[in-house]
N, C-alpha and C positions, 0 to 999 in steps of 0.2 A: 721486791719487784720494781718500785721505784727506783733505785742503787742501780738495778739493772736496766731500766730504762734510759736514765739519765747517764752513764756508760756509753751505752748503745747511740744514743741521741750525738754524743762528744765524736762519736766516728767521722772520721774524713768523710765516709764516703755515704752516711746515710741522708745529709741533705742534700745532694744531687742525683740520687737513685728515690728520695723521698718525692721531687720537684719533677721527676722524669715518669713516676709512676703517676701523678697526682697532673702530670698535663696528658698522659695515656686515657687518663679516665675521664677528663673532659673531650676530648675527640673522639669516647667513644657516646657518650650520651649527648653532643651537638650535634657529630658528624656519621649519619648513618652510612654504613657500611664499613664503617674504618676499621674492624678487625676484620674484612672477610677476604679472605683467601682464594682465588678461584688456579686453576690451572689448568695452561692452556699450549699445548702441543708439548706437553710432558715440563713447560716452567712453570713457576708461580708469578704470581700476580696479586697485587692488592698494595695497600697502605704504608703497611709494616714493610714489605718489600721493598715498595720505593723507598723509602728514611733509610732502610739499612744499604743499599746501593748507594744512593746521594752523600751518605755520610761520609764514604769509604777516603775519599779523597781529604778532606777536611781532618780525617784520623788520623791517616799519613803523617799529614804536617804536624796537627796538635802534638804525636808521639815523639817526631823529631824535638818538637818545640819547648817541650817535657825535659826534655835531659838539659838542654839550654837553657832553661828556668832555673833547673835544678842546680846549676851550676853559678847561679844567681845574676843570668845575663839573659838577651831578649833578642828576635832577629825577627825584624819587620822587613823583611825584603823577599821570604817565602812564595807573596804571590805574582813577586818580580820575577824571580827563579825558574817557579811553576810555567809564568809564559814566555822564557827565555826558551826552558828544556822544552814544550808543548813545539814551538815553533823550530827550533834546529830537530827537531824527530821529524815533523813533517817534512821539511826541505829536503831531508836525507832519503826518506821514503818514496822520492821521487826519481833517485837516481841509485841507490841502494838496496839491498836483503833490507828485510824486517829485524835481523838481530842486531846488523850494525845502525841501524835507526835508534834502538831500544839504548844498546849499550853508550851511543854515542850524547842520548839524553845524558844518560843515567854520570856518563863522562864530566860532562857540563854543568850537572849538579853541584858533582862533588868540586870542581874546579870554585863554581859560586860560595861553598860552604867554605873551602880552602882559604878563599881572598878575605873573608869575613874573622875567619879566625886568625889570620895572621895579622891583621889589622890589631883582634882585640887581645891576643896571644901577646903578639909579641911587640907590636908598634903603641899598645897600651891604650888605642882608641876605646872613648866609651860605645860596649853596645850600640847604644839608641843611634847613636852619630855613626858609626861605621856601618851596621846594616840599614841605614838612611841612602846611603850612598849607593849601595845597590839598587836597593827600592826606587830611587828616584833614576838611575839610568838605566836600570833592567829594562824597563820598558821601552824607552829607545831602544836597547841593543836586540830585544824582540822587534822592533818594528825594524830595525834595517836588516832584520834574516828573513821577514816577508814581505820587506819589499813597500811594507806600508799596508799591505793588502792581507785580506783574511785567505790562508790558506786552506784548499777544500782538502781533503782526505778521500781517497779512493783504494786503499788496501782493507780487503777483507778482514784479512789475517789481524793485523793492526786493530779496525772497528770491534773486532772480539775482545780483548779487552777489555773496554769500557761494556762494550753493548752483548756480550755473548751470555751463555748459560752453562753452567757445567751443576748434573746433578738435580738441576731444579731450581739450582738459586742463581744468581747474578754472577760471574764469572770475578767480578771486581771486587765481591765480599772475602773472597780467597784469600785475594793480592792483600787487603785488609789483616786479616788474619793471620796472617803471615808473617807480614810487618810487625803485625803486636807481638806475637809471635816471638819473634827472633828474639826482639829487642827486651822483653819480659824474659827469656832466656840469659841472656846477655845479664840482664841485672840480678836475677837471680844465684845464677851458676858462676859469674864472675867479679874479680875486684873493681869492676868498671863501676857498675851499681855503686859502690861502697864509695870507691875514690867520688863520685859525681855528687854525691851528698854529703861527704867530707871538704871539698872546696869549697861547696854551697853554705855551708854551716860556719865553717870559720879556715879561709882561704891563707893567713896565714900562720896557725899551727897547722893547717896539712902542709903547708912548703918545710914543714920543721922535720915533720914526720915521716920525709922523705918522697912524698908526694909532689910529682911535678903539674902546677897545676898549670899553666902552660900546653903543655902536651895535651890534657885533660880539654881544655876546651878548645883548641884544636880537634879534639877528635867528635867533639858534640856537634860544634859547628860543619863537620864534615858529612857526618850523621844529618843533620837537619837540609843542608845541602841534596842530599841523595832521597830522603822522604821527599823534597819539594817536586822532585824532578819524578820522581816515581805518581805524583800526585800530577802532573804535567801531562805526562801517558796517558795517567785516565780519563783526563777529561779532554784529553784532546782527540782520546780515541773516542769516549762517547757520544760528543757532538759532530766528530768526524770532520775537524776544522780544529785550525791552529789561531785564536783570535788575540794580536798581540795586547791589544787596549782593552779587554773585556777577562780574559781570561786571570781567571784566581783574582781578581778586583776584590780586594778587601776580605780575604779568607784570613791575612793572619792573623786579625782582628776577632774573627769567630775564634782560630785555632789560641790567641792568647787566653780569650775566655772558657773556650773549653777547658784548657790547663788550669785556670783559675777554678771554675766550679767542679771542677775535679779533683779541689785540694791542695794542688800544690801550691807553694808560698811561694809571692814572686821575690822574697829576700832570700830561695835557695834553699837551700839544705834536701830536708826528705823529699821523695818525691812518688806518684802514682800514678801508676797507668792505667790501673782500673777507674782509679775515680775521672782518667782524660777518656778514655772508653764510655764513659756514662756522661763525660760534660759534651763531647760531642753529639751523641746521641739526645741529648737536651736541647744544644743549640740546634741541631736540622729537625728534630720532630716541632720543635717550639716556631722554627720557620714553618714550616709545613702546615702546622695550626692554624698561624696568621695566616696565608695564605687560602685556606679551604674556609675558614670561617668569613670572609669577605672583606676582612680590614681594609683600610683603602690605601695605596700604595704608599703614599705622603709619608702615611699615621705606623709604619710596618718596624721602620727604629727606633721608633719611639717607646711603641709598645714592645718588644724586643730587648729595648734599654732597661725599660722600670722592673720586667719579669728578671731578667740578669740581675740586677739589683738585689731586688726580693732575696731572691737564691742565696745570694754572697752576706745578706745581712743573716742570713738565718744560720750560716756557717758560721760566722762571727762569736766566739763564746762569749766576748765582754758582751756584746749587743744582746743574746739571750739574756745574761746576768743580769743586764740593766731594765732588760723586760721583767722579767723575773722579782725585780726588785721594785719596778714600778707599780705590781699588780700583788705585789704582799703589804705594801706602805698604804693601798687604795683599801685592801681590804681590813687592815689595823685603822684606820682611818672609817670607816665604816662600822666595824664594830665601837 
């Protein structure tokens, strides 16, 4: 049983489904009502609800952000992106259909993801420095498509998305599911998966092996591009406002740590979707904690930081080993 534990324990994904179940249970015995469920003109409502809604957007990116890690590279420009695409859907929404709004987001993504990988593809710029570049004028090029000013949202159609209901649950949990969806498809059933963790692992015997890896993150960065932008949608349909300075502020930063407490290595190689499914779901329920428990806004990164920590040291095997070892020497020591 021990053999088996300790197995069990070595899992990717059991100390971020362990840290996610174990902050589940303190919200439920500080925070009365947080599992309760009510339903109201045939939706659901509650706690649980909200996290899984909130999340959706954050998932997005963290899944793009997944293959990009995977591939042992990084793109901080995400929540440039998100309010580049947020902001050109709404401008368009004003004088266009709702598909060419969608698609012409969803366009501008991939255009964001495009420049980022040609940068690091082929012009050999480091990651961090070339999606720096974005990150830092993304938000200009959002601010001069609204003008400076927050645009309001007045398509129904559109505020569905973010804010609608299909079924009972949140319309935006779909688009979620979807995403993971594909992309867990995609890695499963395809050589994509394989090559992305073949560059990530050792970049060049896959160039040997006939793998172009080039191409390869080219096509992550494209992918991450188009999550950003579909993450853009949502939240600019749920707020019903395009806000160029405000909007996805510091998500890649959740979305890198979800990827982290999900398992994957930021040196690349394998990589997980489930465990980025369960580390976002940690970071927004673990926001959501601080928040209902009354931390004070100051103290909210801090405390946010040391739990991230915690998390990351406990997936650590040397840091177990070393615990492990600390508390066998105490007890030889002792007898």
């Amino acid at each position: 049983m021990s053999q088996f534990m300790i197995r069990y324990t070595q899992s990717k994904l059991f100390w971020p489904f362990a840290a996610l179940v174990l902050l589940l249970l303190i919200n439920f015995f500080t925070i009365p009502g947080f599992f309760h469920i009510t339903i109201k003109n045939g939706h659901l409502f509650g706690s649980l609800i909200d996290i899984m809604n909130r999340v959706i957007p954050l998932l997005v990116i963290a899944i793009g952000m997944t293959l990009v890690i995977a591939k042992e590279g990084i793109d901080i420009s995400v929540g440039s992106i998100l309010a580049i695409t947020a902001a050109a859907a709404a401008s368009l929404l004003e004088v266009a259909p709702l598909p060419y709004a969608i698609l012409f987001a969803l366009v501008i993504g991939l255009i964001c993801g495009l420049w980022n990988g040609i940068l690091i593809a082929y012009l050999k710029i480091q990651p961090m420095i070339a999606t720096l570049i974005l990150m830092t004028v993304g938000r200009g090029i959002a601010q001069l498509i609204t003008g400076g000013q927050i645009l309001t949202i007045n398509n129904k159609a559109y505020e569905y998305i973010g804010k609608g209901f299909l079924l009972g649950f949140p319309f935006a949990i779909y688009i979620g599911l979807a995403v993971f969806c594909i992309v867990l498809i995609v890695k499963k059933k395809t050589a994509l998966g394989l090559f992305l963790e073949s560059i990530g692992s050792n970049k060049t015997s896959s160039h040997f092996a006939g793998i172009r890896p080039e191409k390869m993150i080219l096509i992550v960065y494209i992918i991450s591009g188009i999550c950003s932008a579909i993450a853009g949608i949502l939240v600019s349909s749920n707020v019903s406002s395009a806000d160029a300075n405000n909007a996805g502020l510091w998500i890649e930063l959740d979305a890198i740590l979800a990827v982290v407490i999900g398992g994957t290595s930021m040196r690349g190689g394998r990589f997980y979707l489930g465990g980025t499914l369960i580390g976002a779901l940690f970071i927004q329920t673990l926001s959501t904690t601080i928040y209902s428990i009354g931390i004070r806004p100051e103290m909210t990164m801090v405390v946010k930081a040391i739990v991230v920590i915690a998390v990351c040291l406990m997936q650590s095997g040397e840091f177990r080993k070393l615990i492990r070892q600390s508390s066998f020497k105490k007890k030889v020591n002792e007898a």
